[in-house]
N, C-alpha and C positions, 0 to 999 in steps of 0.2 A: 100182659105183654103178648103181642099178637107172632112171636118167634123165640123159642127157648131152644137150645140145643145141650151134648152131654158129649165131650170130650174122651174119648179113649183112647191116651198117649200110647198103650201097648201094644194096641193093635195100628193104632195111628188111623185114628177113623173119628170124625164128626156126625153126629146125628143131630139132624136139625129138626124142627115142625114149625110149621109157620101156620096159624089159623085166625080168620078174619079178614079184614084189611090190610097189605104189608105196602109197604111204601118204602123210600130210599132210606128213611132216618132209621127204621128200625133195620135193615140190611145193614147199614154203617157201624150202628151198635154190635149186630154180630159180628162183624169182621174185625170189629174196635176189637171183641170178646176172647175173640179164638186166637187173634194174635197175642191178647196179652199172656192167653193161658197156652202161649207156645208153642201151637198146633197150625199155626199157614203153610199150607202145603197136604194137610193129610188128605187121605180121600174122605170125600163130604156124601152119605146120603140126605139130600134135602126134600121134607117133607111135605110138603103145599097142597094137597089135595084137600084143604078145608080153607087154604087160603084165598082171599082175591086181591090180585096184584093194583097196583095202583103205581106205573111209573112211567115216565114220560121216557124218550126214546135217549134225551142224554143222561137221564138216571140210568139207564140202562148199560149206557157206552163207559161212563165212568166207571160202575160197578165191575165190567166186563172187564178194564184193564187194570184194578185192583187185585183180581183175581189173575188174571194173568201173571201179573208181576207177583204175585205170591208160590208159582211154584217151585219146590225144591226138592229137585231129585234126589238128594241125599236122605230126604224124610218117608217119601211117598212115591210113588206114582203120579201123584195127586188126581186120579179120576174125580169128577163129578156128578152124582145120578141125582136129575132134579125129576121128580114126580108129582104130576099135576095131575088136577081132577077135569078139566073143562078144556074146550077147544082153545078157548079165549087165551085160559092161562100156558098152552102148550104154544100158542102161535109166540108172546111174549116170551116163554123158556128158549123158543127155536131161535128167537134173534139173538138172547145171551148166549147161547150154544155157538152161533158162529162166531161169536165174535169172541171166542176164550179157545172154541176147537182146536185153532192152531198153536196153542201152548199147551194146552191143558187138556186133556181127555174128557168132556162132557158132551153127556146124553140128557135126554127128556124121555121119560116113561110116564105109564098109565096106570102102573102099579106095583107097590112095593117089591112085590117081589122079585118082577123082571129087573129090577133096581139092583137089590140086594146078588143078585144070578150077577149082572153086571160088574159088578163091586167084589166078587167071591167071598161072599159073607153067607151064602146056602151051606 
């Protein structure tokens, strides 16, 4: 599976990785995942820097306002630190980013850790 992630209700944090090919189905699967296991809303660091994206511009738009409509202030913040490894994948994270910005708190980094600095998980 080219996206596995690891839930941590107590802190209310997602940690994702995505490596290979990712595409909408397997993005869908995640959000299928993390809702079911009662986490929409936490903050997400999302891993990609070994992934290569594969979505078309309304994959993108749909996904964009799944995650909007999952935020809940009562759980989270819900920030988003998506980190990518390539130009390609940061111009594709930049258009998700606008289009969740205005609900949601997400960034695109170059590296875990300015992620994890963003996230206050240093």
């Amino acid at each position: 599976m080219p996206l596995c992630w690891r839930v941590d209700h107590e802190a209310r944090l997602i940690l994702a990785i995505a490596t290979g090919a990712l595409g909408r189905k397997d993005v869908d699967a995640y959000m299928a995942g993390i809702a079911a296991e009662g986490a929409a809303g936490f903050r997400v660091l999302f891993d990609a820097l070994a992934a290569d994206f594969d979505f078309q511009p309304s994959d993108l738009a749909a996904i964009g306002q799944v995650v909007k409509d999952r935020k809940r202030e009562t759980v989270s913040d819900g920030r988003i630190a998506l980190v990518v490894g390539s130009d390609a994948e940061q111009d594709i994270a930049a258009y998700l980013v606008d289009r969740v910005n205005h609900q949601r708190p997400c960034r695109v980094f170059r590296s875990i850790s300015d992620a994890k600095a963003w996230l206050d998980l240093t």
